[in-house]
C-alpha positions in Angstrom: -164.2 168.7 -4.6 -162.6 171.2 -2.6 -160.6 169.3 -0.1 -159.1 171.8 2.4 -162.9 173.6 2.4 -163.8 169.8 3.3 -161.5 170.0 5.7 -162.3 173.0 7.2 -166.0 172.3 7.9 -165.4 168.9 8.8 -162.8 170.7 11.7 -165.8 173.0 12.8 -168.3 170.1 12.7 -165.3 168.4 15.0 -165.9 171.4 17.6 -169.3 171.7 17.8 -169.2 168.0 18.6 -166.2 168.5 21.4 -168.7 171.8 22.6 -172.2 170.0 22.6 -170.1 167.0 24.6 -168.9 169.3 27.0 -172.2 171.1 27.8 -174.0 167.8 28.4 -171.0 166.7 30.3 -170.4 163.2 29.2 -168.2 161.5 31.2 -167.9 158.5 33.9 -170.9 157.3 35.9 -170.9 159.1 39.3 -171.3 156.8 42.3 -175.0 156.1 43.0 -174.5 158.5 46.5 -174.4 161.2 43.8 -177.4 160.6 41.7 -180.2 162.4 42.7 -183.3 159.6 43.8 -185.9 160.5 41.6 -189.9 158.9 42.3 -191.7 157.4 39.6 -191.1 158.4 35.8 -189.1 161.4 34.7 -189.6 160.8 31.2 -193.6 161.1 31.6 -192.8 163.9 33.8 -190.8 165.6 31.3 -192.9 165.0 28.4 -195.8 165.9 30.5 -193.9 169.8 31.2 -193.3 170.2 27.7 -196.5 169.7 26.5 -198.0 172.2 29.7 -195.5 174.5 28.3 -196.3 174.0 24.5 -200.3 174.5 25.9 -199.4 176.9 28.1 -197.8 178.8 25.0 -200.3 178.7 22.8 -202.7 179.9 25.4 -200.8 182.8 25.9 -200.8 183.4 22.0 -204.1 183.5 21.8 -204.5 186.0 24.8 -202.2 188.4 23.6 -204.1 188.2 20.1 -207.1 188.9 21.6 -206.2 191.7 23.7 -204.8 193.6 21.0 -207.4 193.2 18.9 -209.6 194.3 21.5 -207.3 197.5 21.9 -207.4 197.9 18.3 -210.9 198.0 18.3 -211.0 200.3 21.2 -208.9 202.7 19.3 -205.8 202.7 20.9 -203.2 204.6 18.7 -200.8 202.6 20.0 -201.7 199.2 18.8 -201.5 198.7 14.9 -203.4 196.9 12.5 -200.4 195.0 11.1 -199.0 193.7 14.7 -202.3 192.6 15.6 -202.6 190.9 12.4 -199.5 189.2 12.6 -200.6 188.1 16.9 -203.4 186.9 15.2 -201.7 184.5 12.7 -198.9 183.3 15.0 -201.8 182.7 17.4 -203.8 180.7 14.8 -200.3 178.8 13.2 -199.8 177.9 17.0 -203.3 176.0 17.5 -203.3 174.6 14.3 -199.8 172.9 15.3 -201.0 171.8 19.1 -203.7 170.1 17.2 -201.9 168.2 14.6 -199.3 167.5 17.7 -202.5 166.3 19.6 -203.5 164.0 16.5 -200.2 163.0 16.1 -200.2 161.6 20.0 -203.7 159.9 20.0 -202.7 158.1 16.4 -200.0 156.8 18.1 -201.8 156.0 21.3 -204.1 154.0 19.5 -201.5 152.2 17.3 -200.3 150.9 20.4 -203.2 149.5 22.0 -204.0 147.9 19.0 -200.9 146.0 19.1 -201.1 142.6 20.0 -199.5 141.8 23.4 
């Protein structure tokens, strides 16, 4: 084993640690006149943006599949068969994934209300 490359990655593991720390900003508690009041839940509400967001992507995805293919069709010279292809598959790799996501949530859902309480 080669000790000082050891040493080496365990120093640049070391600073990406020290930088990921700093850009979260870790640190003391500010005084509760400082924290923001927030209403209800902000981790429903975040959850609840990403998945608009990962909908909201996949919608656009699809959109921008279909309108090249339609300008492919249309003969537009400059659309070609290979990017609208590829639109196509990124489009179809993204719905496939916001549906296992969606399967994945409503499993889980009902493993939960299953649960005795």
């Amino acid at each position: 084993m080669n000790i000082q490359g050891s040493s080496s990655l365990y120093a640049e593991m070391q600073s990406m640690l020290a930088e990921l720390r700093s850009t979260q900003q870790v640190g003391p508690t500010p005084p509760s006149s400082e924290i923001p009041k927030v209403e209800g839940n902000t981790a429903r509400a975040d959850f609840g943006g990403m998945l608009k967001g990962a909908i909201d992507n996949i919608n656009n995805l699809q959109m921008d599949a279909r309108n090249l293919q339609t300008r492919l069709e249309m003969g537009d010279q400059s659309v070609s068969l290979a990017e609208t292809m590829i639109a196509a598959s990124k489009s179809s790799i993204a719905f496939e994934a916001g549906v296992q996501v969606r399967n994945k949530v409503v499993d889980a859902y009902e493993k939960i209300m299953n649960m005795p309480v």
